[in-house]
GUMIPA-460889 format. One record per residue: residue number from 0; residue in three letters; x, y, z of N, C-alpha, C in turn. Coordinates in steps of 0.1 Angstrom, whole numbers, always signed. Example, Ala and Ser with C-alpha at 12.3 -4.5 7.8 and 13.67 -1.06 7.14 Angstrom:
! residues 2
REC,seq,type,n_u,n_v,n_w,ca_u,ca_v,ca_w,c_u,c_v,c_w
REC,0,ALA,+132,-57,+78,+123,-45,+78,+132,-33,+78
REC,1,SER,+128,-22,+71,+137,-11,+71,+129,+0,+79
END
This chain:
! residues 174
REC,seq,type,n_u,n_v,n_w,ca_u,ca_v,ca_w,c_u,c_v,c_w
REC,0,UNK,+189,-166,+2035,+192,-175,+2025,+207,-178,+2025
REC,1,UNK,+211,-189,+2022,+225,-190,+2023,+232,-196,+2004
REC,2,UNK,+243,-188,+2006,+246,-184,+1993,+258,-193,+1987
REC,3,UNK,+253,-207,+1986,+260,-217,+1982,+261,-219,+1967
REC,4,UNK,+262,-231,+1958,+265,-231,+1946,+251,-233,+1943
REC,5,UNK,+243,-244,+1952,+230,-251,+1946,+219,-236,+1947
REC,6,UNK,+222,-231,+1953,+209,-222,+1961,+210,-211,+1948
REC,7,UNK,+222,-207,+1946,+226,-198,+1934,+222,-201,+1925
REC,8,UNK,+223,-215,+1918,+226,-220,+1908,+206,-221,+1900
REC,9,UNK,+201,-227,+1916,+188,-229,+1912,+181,-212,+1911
REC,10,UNK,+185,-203,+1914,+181,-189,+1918,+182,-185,+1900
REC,11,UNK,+194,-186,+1898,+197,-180,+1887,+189,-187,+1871
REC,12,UNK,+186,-204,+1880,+177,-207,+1864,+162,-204,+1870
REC,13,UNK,+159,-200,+1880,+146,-192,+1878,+146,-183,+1873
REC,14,UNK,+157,-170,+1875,+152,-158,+1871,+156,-154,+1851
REC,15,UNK,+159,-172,+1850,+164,-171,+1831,+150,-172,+1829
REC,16,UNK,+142,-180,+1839,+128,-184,+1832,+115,-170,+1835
REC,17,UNK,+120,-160,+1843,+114,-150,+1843,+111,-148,+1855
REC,18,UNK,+112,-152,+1868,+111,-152,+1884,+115,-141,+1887
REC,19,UNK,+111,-132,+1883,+112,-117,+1895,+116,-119,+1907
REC,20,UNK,+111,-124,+1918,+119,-126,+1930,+128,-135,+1937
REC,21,UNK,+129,-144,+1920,+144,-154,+1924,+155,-142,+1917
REC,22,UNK,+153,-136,+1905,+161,-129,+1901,+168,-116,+1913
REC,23,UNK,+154,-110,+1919,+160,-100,+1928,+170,-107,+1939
REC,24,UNK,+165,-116,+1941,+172,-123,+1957,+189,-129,+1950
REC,25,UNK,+182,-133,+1940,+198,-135,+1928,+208,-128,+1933
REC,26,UNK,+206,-113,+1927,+209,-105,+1930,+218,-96,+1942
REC,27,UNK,+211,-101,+1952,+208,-93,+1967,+220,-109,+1972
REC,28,UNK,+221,-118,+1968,+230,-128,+1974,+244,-128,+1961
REC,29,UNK,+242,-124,+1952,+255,-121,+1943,+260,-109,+1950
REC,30,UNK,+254,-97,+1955,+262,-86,+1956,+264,-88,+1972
REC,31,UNK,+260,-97,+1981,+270,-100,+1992,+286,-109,+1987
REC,32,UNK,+283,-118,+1976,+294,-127,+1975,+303,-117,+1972
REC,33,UNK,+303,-107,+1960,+308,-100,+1955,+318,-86,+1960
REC,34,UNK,+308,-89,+1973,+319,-75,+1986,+327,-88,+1992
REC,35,UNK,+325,-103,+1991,+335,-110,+1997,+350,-112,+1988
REC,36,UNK,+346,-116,+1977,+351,-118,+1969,+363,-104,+1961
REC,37,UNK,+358,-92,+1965,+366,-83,+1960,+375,-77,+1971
REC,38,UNK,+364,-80,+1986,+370,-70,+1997,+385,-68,+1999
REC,39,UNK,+396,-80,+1994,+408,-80,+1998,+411,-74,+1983
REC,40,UNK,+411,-69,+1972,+413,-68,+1961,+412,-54,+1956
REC,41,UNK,+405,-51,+1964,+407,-31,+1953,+401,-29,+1965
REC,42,UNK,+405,-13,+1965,+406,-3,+1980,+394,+0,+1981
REC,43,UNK,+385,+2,+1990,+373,+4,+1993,+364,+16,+1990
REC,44,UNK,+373,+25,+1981,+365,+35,+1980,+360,+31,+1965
REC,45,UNK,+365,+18,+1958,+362,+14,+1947,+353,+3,+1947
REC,46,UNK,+354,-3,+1958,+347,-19,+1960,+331,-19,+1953
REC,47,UNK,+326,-4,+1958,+304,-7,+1953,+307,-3,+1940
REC,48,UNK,+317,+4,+1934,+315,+4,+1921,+315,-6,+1913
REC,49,UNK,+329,-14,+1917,+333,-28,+1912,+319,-37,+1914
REC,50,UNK,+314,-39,+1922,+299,-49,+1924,+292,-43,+1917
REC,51,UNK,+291,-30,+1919,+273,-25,+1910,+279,-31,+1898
REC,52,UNK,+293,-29,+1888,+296,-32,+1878,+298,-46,+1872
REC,53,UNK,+299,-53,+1883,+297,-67,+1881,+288,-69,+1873
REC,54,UNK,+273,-66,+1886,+259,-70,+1890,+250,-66,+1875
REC,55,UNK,+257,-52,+1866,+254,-52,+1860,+258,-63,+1847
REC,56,UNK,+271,-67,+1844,+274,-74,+1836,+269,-88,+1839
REC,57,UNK,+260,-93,+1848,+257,-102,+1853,+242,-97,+1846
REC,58,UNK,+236,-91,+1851,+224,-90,+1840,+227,-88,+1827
REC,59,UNK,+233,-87,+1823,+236,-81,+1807,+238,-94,+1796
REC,60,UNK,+248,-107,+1809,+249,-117,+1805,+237,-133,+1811
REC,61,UNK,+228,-125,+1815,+221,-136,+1820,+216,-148,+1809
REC,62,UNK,+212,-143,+1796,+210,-154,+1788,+224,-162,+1788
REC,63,UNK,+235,-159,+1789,+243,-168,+1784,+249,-178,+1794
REC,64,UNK,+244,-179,+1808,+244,-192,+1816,+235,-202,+1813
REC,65,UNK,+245,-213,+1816,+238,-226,+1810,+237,-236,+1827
REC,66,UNK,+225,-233,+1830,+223,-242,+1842,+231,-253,+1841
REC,67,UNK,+231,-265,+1832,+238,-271,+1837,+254,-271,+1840
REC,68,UNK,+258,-264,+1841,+269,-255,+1850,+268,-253,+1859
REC,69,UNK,+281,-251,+1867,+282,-244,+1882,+283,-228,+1879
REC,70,UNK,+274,-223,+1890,+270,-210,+1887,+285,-198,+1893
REC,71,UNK,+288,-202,+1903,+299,-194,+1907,+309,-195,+1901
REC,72,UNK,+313,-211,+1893,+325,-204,+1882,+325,-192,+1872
REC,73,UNK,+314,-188,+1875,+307,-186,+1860,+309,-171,+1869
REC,74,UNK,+301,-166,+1875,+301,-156,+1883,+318,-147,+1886
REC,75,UNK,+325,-159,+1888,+339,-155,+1894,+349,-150,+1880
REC,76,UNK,+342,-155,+1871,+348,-152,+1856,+343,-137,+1856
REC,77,UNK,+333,-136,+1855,+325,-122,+1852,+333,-113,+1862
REC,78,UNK,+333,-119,+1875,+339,-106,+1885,+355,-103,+1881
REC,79,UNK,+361,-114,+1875,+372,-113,+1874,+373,-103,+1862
REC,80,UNK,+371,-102,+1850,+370,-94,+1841,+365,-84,+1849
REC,81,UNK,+356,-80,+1851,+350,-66,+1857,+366,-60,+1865
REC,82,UNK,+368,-67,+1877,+379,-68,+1881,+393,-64,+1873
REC,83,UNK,+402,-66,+1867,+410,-66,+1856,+405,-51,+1845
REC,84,UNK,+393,-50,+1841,+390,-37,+1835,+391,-24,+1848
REC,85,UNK,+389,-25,+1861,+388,-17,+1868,+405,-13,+1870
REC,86,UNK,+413,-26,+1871,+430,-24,+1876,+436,-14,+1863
REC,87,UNK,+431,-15,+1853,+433,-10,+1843,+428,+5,+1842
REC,88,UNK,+417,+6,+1844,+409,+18,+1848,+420,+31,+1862
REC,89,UNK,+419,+24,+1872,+430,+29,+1880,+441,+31,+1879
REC,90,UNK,+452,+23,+1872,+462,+24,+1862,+467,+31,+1851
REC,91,UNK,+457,+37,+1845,+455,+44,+1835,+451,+59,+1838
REC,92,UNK,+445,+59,+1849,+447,+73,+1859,+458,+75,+1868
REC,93,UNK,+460,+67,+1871,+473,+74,+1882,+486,+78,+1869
REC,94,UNK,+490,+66,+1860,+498,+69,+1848,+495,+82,+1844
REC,95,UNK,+483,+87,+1844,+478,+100,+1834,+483,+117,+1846
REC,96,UNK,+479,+110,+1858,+486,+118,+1870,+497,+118,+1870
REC,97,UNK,+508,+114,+1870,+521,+112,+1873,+526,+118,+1859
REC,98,UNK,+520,+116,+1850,+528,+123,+1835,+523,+137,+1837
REC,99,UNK,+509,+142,+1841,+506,+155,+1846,+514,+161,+1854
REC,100,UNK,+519,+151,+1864,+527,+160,+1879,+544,+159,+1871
REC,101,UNK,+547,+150,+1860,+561,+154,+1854,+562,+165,+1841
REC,102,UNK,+551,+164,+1838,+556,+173,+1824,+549,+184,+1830
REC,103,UNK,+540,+188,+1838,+530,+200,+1846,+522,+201,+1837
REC,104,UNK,+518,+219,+1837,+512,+221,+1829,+521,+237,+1826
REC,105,UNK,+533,+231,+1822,+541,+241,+1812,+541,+237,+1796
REC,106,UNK,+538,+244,+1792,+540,+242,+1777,+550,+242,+1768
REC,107,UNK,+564,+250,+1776,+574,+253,+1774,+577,+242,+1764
REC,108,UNK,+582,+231,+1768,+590,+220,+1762,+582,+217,+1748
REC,109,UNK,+571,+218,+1747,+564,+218,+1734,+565,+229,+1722
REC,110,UNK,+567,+241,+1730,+570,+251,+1720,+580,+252,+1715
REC,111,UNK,+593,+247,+1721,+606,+247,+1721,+611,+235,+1711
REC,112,UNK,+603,+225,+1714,+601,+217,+1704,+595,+219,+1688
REC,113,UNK,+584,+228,+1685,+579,+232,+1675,+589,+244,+1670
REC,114,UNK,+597,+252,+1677,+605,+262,+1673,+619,+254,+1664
REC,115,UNK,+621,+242,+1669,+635,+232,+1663,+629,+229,+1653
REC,116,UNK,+617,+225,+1650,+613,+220,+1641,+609,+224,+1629
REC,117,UNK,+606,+238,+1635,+605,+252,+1621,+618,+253,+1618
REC,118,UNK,+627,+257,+1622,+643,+256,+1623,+645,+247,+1612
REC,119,UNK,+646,+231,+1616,+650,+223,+1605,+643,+226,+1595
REC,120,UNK,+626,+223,+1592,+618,+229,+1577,+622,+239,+1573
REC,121,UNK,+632,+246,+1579,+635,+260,+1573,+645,+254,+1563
REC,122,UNK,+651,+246,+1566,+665,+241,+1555,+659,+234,+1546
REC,123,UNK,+650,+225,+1548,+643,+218,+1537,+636,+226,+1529
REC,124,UNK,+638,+221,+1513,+630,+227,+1504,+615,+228,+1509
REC,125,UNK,+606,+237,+1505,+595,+240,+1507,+583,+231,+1506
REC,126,UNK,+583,+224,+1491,+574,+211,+1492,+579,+199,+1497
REC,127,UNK,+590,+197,+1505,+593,+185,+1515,+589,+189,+1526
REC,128,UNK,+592,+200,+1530,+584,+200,+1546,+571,+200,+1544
REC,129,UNK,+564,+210,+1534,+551,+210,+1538,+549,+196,+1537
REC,130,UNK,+550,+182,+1526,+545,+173,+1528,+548,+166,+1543
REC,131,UNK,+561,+165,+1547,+565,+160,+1558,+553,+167,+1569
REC,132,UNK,+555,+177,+1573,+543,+186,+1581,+527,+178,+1579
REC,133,UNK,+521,+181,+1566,+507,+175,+1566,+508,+160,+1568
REC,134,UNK,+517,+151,+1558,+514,+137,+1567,+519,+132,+1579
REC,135,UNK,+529,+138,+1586,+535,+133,+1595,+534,+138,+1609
REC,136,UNK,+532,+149,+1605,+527,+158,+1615,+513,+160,+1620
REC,137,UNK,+502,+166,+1610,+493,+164,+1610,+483,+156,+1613
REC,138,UNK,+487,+143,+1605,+485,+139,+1600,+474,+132,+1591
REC,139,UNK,+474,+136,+1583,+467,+133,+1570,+469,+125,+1561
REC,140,UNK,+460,+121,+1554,+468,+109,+1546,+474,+112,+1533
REC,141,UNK,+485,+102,+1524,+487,+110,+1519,+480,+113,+1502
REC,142,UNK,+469,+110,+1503,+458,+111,+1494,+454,+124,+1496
REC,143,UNK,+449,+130,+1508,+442,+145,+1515,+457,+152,+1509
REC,144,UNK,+471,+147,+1513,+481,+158,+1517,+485,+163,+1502
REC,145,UNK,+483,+150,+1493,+484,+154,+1479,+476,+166,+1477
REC,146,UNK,+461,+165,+1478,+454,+176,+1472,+450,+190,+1475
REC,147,UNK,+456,+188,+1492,+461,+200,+1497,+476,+209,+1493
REC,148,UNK,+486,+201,+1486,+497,+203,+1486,+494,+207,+1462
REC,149,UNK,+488,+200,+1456,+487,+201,+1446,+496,+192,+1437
REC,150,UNK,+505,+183,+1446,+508,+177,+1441,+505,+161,+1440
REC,151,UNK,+511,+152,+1430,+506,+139,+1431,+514,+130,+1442
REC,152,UNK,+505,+121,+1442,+508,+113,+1455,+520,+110,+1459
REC,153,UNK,+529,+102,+1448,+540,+100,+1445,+546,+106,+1449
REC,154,UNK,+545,+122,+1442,+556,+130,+1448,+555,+134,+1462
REC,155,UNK,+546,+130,+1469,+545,+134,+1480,+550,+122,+1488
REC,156,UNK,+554,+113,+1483,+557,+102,+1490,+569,+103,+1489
REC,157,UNK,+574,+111,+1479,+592,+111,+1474,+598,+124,+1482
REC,158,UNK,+587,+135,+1485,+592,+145,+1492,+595,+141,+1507
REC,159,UNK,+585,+135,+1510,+584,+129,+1528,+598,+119,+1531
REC,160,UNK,+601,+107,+1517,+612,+101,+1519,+627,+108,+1520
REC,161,UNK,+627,+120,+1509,+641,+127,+1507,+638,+138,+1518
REC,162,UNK,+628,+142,+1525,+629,+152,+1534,+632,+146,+1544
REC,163,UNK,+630,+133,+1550,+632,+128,+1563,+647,+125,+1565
REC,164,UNK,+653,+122,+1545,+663,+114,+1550,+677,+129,+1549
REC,165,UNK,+664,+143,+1544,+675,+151,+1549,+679,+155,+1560
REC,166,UNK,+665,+154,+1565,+662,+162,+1584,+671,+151,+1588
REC,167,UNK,+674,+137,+1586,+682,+128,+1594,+700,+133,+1596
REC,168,UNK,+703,+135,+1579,+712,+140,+1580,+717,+150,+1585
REC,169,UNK,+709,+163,+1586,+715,+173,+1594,+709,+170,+1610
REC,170,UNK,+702,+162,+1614,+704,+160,+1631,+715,+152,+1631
REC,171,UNK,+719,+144,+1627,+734,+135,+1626,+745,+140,+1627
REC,172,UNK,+746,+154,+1620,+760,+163,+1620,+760,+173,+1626
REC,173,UNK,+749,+175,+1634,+746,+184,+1646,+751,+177,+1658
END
């Protein structure tokens, strides 16, 4: 079969009307277009995922082609999104590698960090940091941090403001 717009087009409003093997063949000629259409575009160890994932989104959306449309615009939309979620998908792993391979897996800098920061709560009054700590840190809201802390909201909104703007002042003259 050759995998033109008409051949597609008519394929795909059989298998809306329930055509089992216009749907399969649908199918079996969408996921050759689909290794054409991606092969220059994502590296090959991703390409059958990207089509299975298409092929799926293409069944998922079959009610919502409207034959009288061209079917491969329609198609090339779908891959393109699929497409675009995957660059993102890959992107968002290598980003997640690369922060792995710069911060490692030492902990150091984080502890070092929570030790400065016991340091400063150490100079703040007692109910400023703890509020600062449960909402800011924690974070909790400050409805939870009130009733954890025993005090009213307010004041927990007035300790977080005058604790921040003291922790500002002594990092400033430090």
């Amino acid at each position: 079969m050759k995998s033109d717009e008409p051949s597609l087009a008519r394929l795909m409003a059989m298998a809306q009307r329930g055509d089992r093997l216009a749907y399969r063949t649908l199918l079996i000629e969408c996921r050759v277009w689909l290794r054409r259409y991606f092969g220059r575009k994502v590296a090959p160890n991703h390409l059958e995922d990207l089509v299975q994932d298409t092929l799926l989104s293409l069944h998922s959306k079959l009610a919502t082609y409207d034959p009288s449309r061209p079917f491969l615009p329609w198609l090339a939309a779908i891959a393109r999104y699929r497409w675009v979620d995957q660059l993102r998908r890959v992107y968002r792993a290598a980003e997640m590698e690369l922060e792995e391979e710069l911060i490692g897996s030492n902990d150091e800098p984080a502890i070092v960090a929570r030790i400065s920061l016991e340091r400063l709560f150490a100079q703040l009054p007692s109910a400023q940091a703890r509020a600062i700590e449960l909402v800011k840190i924690e974070g909790l809201s400050v409805a939870e941090a009130s009733l954890a802390c025993g005090q009213s909201e307010s004041l927990i909104k007035v300790n977080i403001h005058r604790g921040l703007k003291r922790l500002a002042a002594m990092i400033e003259k430090a």
